[in-house]
MARDREN-332514 format. One record per residue (C-alpha): residue number from 1; y, z, x. Coordinates in nm, 4 decimals. Layout:
<atoms>
+-----+----------+----------+----------+
: seq :        Y :        Z :        X :
+-----+----------+----------+----------+
: NUM :        Y :        Z :        X :
...
+-----+----------+----------+----------+
</atoms>
This chain:
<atoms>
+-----+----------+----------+----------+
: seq :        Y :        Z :        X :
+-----+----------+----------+----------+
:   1 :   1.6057 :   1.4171 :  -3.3762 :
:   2 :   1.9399 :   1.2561 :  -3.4354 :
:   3 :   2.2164 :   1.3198 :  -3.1709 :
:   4 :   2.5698 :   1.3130 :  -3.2760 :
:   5 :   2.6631 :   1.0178 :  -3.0815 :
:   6 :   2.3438 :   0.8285 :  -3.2510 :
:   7 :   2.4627 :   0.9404 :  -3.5760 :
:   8 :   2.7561 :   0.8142 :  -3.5270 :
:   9 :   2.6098 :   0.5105 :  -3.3916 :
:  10 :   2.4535 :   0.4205 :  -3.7309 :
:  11 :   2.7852 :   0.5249 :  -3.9091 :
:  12 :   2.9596 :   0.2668 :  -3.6967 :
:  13 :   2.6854 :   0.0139 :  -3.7660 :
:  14 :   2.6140 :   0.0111 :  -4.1265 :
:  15 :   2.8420 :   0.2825 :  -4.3418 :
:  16 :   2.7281 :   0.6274 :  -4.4125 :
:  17 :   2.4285 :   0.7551 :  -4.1787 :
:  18 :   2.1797 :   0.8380 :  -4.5488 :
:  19 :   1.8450 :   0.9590 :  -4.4243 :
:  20 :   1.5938 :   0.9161 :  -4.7760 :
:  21 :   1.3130 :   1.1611 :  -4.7612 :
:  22 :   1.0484 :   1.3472 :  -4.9532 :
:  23 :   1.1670 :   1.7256 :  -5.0683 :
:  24 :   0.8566 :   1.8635 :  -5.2213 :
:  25 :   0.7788 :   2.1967 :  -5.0728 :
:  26 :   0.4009 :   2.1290 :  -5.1637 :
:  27 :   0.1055 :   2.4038 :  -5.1528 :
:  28 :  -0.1436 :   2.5150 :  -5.4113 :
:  29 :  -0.0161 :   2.7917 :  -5.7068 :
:  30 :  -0.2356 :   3.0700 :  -5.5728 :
:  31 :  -0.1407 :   3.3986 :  -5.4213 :
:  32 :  -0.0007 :   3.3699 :  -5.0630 :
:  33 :  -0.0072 :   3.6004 :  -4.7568 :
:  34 :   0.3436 :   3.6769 :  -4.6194 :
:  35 :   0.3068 :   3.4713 :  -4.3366 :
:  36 :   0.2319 :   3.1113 :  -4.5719 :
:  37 :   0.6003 :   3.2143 :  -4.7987 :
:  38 :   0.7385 :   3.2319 :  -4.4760 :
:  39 :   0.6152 :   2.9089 :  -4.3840 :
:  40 :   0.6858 :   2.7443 :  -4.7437 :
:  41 :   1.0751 :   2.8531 :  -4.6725 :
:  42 :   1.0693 :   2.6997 :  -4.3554 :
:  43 :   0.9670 :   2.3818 :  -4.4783 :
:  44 :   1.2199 :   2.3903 :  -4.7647 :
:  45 :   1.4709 :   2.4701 :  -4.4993 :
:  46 :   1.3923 :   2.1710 :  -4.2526 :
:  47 :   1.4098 :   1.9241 :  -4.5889 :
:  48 :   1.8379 :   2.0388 :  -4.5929 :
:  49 :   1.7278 :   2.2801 :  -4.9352 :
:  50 :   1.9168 :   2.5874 :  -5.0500 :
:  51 :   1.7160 :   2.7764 :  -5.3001 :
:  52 :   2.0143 :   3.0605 :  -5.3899 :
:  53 :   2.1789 :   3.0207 :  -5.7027 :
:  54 :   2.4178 :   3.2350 :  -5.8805 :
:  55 :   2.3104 :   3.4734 :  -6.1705 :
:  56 :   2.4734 :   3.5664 :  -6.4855 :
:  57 :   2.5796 :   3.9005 :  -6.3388 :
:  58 :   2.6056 :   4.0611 :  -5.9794 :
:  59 :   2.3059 :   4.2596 :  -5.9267 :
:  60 :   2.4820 :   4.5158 :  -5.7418 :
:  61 :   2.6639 :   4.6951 :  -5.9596 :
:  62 :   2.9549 :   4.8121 :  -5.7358 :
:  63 :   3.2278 :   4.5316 :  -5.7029 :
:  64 :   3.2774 :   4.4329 :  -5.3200 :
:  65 :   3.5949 :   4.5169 :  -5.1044 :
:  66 :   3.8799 :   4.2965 :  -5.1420 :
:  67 :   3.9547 :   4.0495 :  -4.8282 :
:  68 :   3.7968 :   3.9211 :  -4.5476 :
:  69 :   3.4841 :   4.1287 :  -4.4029 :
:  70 :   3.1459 :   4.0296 :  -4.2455 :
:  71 :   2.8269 :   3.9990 :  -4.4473 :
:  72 :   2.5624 :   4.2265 :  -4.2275 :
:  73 :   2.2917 :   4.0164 :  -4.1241 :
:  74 :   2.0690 :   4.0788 :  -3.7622 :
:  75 :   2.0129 :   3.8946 :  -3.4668 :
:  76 :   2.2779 :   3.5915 :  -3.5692 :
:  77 :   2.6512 :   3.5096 :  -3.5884 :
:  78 :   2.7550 :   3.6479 :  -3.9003 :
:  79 :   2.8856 :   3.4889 :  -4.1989 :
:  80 :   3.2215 :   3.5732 :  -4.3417 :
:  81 :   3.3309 :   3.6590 :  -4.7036 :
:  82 :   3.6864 :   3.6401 :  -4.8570 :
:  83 :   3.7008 :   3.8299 :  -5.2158 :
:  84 :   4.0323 :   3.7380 :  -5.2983 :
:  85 :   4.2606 :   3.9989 :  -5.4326 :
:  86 :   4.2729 :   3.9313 :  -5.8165 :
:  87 :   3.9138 :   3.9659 :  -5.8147 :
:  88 :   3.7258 :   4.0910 :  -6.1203 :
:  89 :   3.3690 :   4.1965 :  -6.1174 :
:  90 :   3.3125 :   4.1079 :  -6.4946 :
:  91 :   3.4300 :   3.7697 :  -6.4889 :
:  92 :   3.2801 :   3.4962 :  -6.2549 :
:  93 :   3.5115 :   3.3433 :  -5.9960 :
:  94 :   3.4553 :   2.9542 :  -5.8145 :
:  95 :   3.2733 :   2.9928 :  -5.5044 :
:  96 :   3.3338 :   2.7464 :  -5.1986 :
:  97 :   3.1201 :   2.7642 :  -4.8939 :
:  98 :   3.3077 :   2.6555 :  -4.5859 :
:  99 :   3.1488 :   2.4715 :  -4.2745 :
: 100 :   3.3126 :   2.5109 :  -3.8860 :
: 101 :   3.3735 :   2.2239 :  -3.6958 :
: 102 :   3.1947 :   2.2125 :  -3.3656 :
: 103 :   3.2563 :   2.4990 :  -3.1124 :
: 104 :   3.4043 :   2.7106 :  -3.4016 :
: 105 :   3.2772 :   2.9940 :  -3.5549 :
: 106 :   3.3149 :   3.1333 :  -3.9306 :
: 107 :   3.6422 :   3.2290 :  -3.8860 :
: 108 :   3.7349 :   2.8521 :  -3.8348 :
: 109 :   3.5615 :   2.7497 :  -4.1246 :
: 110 :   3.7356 :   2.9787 :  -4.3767 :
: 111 :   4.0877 :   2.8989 :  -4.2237 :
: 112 :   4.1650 :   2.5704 :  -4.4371 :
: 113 :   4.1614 :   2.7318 :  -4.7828 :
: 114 :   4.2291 :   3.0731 :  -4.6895 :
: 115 :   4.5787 :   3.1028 :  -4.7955 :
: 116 :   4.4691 :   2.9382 :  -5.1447 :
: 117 :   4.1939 :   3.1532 :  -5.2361 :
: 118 :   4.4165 :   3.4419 :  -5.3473 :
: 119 :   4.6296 :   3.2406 :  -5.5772 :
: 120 :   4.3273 :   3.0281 :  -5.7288 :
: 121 :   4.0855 :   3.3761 :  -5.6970 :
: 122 :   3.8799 :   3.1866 :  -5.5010 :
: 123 :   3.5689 :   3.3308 :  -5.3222 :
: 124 :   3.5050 :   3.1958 :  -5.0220 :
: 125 :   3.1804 :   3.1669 :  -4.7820 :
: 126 :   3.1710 :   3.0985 :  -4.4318 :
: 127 :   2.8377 :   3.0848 :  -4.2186 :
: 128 :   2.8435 :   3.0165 :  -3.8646 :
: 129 :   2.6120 :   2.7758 :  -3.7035 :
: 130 :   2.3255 :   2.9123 :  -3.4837 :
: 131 :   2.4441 :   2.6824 :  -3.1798 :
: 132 :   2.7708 :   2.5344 :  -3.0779 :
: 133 :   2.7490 :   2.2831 :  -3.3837 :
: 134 :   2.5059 :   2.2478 :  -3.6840 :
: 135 :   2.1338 :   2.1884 :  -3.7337 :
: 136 :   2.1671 :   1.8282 :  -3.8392 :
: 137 :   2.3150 :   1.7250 :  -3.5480 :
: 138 :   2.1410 :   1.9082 :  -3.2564 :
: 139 :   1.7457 :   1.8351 :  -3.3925 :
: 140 :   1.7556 :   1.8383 :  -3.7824 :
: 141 :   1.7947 :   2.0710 :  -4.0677 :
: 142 :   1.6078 :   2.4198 :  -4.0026 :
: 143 :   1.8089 :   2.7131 :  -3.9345 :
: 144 :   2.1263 :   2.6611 :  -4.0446 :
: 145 :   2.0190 :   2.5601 :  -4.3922 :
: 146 :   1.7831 :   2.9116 :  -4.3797 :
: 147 :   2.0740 :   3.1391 :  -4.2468 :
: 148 :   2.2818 :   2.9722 :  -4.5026 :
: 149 :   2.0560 :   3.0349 :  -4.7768 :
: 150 :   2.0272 :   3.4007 :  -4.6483 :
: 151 :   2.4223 :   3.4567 :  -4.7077 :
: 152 :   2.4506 :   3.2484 :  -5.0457 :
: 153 :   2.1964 :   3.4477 :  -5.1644 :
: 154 :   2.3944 :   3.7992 :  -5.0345 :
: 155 :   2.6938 :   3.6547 :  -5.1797 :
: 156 :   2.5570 :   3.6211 :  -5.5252 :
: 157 :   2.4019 :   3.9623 :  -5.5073 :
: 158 :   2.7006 :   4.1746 :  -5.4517 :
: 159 :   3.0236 :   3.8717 :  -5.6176 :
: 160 :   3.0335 :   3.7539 :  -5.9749 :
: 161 :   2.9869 :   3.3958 :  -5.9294 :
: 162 :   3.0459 :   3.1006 :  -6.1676 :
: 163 :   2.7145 :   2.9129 :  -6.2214 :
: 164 :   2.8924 :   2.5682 :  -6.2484 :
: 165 :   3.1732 :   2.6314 :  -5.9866 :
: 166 :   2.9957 :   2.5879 :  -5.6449 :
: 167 :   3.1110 :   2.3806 :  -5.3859 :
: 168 :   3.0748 :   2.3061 :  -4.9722 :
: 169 :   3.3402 :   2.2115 :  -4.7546 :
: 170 :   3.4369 :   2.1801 :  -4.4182 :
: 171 :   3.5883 :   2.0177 :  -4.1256 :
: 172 :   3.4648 :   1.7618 :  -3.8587 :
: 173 :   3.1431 :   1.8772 :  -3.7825 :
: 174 :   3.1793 :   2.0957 :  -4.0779 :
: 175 :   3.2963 :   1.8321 :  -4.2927 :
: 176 :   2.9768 :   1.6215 :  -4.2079 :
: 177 :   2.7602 :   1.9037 :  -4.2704 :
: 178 :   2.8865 :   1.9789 :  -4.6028 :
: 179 :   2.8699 :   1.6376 :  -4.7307 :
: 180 :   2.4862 :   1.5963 :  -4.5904 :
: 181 :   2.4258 :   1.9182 :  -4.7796 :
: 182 :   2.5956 :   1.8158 :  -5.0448 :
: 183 :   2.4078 :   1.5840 :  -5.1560 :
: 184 :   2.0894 :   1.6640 :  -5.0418 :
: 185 :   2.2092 :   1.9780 :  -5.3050 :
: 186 :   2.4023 :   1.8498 :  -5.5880 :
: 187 :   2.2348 :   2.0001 :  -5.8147 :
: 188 :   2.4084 :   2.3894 :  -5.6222 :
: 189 :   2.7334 :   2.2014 :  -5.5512 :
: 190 :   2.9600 :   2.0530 :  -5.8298 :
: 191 :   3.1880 :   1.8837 :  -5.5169 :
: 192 :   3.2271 :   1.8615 :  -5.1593 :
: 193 :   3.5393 :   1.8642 :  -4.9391 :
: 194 :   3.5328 :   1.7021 :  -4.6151 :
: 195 :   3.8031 :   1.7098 :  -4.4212 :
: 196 :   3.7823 :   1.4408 :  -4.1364 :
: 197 :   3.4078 :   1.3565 :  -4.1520 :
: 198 :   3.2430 :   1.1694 :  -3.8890 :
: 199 :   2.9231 :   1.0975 :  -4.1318 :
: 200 :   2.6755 :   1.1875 :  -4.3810 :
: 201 :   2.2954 :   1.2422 :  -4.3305 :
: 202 :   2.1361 :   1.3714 :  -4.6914 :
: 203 :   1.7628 :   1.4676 :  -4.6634 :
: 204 :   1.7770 :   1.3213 :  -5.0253 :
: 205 :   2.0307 :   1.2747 :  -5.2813 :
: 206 :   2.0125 :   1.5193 :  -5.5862 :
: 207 :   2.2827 :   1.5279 :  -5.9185 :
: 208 :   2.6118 :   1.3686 :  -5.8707 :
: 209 :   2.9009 :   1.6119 :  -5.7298 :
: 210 :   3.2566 :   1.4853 :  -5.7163 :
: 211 :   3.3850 :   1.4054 :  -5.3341 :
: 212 :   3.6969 :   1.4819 :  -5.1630 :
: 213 :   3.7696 :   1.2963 :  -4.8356 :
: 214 :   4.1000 :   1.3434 :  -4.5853 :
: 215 :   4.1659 :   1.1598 :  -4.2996 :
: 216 :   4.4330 :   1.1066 :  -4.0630 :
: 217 :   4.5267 :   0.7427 :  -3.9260 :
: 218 :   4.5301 :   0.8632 :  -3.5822 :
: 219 :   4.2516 :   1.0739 :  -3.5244 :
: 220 :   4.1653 :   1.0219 :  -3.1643 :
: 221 :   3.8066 :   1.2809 :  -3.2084 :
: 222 :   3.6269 :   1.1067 :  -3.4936 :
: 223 :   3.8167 :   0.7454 :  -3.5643 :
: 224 :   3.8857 :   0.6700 :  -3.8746 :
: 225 :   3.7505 :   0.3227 :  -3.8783 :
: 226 :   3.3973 :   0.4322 :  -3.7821 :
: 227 :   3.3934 :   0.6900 :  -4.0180 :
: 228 :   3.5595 :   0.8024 :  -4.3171 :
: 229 :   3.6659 :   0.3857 :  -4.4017 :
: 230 :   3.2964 :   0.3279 :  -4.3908 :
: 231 :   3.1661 :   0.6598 :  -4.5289 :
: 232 :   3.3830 :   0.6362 :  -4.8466 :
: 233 :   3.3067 :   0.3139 :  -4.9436 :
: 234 :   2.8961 :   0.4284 :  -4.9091 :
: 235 :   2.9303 :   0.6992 :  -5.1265 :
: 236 :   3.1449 :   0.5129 :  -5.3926 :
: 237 :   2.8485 :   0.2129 :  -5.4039 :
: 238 :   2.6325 :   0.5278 :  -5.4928 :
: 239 :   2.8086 :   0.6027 :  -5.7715 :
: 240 :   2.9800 :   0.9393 :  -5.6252 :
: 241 :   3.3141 :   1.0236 :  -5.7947 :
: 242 :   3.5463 :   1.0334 :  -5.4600 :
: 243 :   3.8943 :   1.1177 :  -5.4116 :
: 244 :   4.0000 :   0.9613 :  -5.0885 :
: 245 :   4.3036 :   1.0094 :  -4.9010 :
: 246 :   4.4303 :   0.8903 :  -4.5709 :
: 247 :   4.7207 :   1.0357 :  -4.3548 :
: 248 :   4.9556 :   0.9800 :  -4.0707 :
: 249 :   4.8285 :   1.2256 :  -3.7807 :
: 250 :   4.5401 :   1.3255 :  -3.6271 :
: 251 :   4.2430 :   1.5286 :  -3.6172 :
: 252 :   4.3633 :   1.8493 :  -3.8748 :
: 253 :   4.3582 :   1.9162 :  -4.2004 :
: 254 :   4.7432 :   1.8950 :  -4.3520 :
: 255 :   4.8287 :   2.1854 :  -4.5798 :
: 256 :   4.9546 :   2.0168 :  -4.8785 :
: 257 :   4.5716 :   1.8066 :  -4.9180 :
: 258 :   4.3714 :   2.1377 :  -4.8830 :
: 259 :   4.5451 :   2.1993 :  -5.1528 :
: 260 :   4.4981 :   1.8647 :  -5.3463 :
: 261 :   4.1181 :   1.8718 :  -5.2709 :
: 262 :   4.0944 :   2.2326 :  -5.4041 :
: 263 :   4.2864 :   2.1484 :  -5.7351 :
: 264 :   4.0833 :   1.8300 :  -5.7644 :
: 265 :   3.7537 :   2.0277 :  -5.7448 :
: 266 :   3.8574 :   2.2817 :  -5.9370 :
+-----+----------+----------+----------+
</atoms>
């Protein structure tokens, strides 16, 4: 279990917190009773692994409602989704899944791109984290990651999705979440955007997706010297792609570089 302030802790002392592990999901090929599955997607959930992926068509075939609506799950906070309004059900539109920062909800998380996504028919996801901040900070990857997976996969069902135009974002907390899952899913996400990380804690590191990084000079919440000046310079020694940009304020995220991190992802 790694507490925020230890995770910072190892950010301060050595660069980007990069936890290296094993993310076979293991078993024998033989028929399983509901209660094993169960326990095979728990497993793949505490490794930081999303398993939905978008299909060459929406399998429902009505197209959803335009704007910014709930997705119904039970018994959890529920995620939002923002179909923008130039939406087309034949034609497959980016996707960016957006993370909260802590104490924030999904309504947080969407609010950095949401006045983009209509003129860049974006779609946009945002889950909300089962406790005041996510899995990977409180006791490790579990069920965030599975309630995650649970609304990517709703997503796909119902929005025509681009197969090679995923990405994670987010802010603080959010920002340090999507670049942990990022990588641990590169092989989902063709970029991250992290606005005003505080670290990054892969599970593993899979394909190579291009990384945006803000940050401003003064942020008195997560300090830019223990964090994004050491995180940066991690993910560039692992041969990441990253766009990195540093500005005079504090702990936001400046209209005019959500927009420069969108266009560079996209």
């Amino acid at each position: 279990m790694l507490s925020r302030h230890r995770l910072l802790h190892l950010a301060a002392g050595g660069g980007a917190a990069t936890l290296a592990g094993a993310c076979g999901t293991g078993g024998a090929a033989r028929p399983e009773r509901t209660e094993a599955r169960r326990a095979r997607e728990d497993d793949v959930a505490t490794q930081g692994r999303l398993t939905a992926r978008p299909q060459a068509a929406p399998s429902r075939a009505a197209p959803p409602a335009r704007g910014l609506h709930p997705l119904p799950r039970r018994g959890e906070r529920a995620a939002l989704l923002y179909v923008p309004k130039g939406y087309a059900h034949d034609e497959p539109h980016a996707l960016v899944v957006m993370l909260h920062g802590a104490g924030g909800g999904a309504r947080n998380g969407v609010g950095p791109l949401l006045d983009l996504a209509d003129e860049y028919r974006l779609l946009l996801l945002a889950p909300a984290s089962r406790a005041s901040t996510w899995d990977v900070i409180v006791g490790g990857y579990g069920p965030d990651v599975a309630a995650l997976d649970a609304a990517l996969r709703e997503t796909v069902e119902r929005c025509a999705v681009d197969s090679g135009g995923v990405a994670v974002g987010g802010f603080s907390d959010g920002a340090s979440y999507a670049l942990s899952l990022g990588l641990t899913n590169g092989d989902l996400f063709r970029g991250v955007l992290a606005f005003s990380p505080g670290f990054s804690a892969p599970a593993a590191q899979r394909g190579s997706p291009r990384v945006f990084v803000s940050h401003g000079t003064d942020d008195p919440v997560l300090p830019i010297e223990r964090t994004s000046r050491r995180i940066v310079p991690t993910l560039r020694r692992a041969g990441y792609d990253v766009r990195y940009r540093e500005f005079a304020g504090g702990h936001t995220v400046p209209a005019e570089l959500a927009r420069e991190g969108l266009e560079w992802l996209l």
